[in-house]
C-alpha positions, -999 to +999 in steps of 0.1 A: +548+655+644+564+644+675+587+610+671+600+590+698+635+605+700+620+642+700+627+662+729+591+683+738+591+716+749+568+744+758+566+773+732+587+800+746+551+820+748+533+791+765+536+780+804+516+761+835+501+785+861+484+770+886+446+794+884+437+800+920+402+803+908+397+775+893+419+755+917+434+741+889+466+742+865+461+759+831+484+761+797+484+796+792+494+810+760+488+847+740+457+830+723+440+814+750+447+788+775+436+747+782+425+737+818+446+705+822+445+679+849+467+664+868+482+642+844+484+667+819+500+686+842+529+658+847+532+656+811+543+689+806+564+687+837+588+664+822+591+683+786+616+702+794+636+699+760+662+677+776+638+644+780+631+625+745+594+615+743+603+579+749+620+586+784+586+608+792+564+577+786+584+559+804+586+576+840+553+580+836+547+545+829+562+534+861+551+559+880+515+543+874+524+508+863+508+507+829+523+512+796+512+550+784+534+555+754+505+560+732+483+580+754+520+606+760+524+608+723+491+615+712+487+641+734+518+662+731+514+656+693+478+674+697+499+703+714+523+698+688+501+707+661+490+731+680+523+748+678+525+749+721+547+721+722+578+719+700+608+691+694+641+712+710+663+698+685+646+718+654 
């Protein structure tokens, strides 16, 4: 589980291609791979294992003017327990 000081990063096996295809970003990992959308995309931008969770939420936040804290963790905790996305400090 993902906490608010945790610093998220992609699984050293995981990474965003953009899928000319599709016209569209995908999470690509040995298993399979997630279309993602833009905002997704953004998310997993920023976790770059020097960002904690909290500072992700909040450029996003005011990037589009709402509170998304919830929304963030939720979703990186899904790719958490997933095993794609992992706290760089463990």
């Amino acid at each position: 589980m993902l906490g608010p000081d945790s610093r998220p990063a992609l699984w050293k096996f995981a990474r965003v291609q953009y899928d000319t295809v599709r016209e569209r970003n995908v999470l690509q990992y040995p298993e399979g791979a997630l279309f993602l959308n833009d905002t997704a995309t953004e998310i997993l931008a920023l976790c770059d294992g020097r960002r904690t969770l909290t500072e992700i939420a909040t450029a996003l936040g005011e990037k589009y003017g709402a509170d998304v804290s919830d929304d963030v963790t939720a979703y990186l905790s899904q790719l958490a327990d997933r095993e794609l996305v992992r706290d760089a400090d463990v």
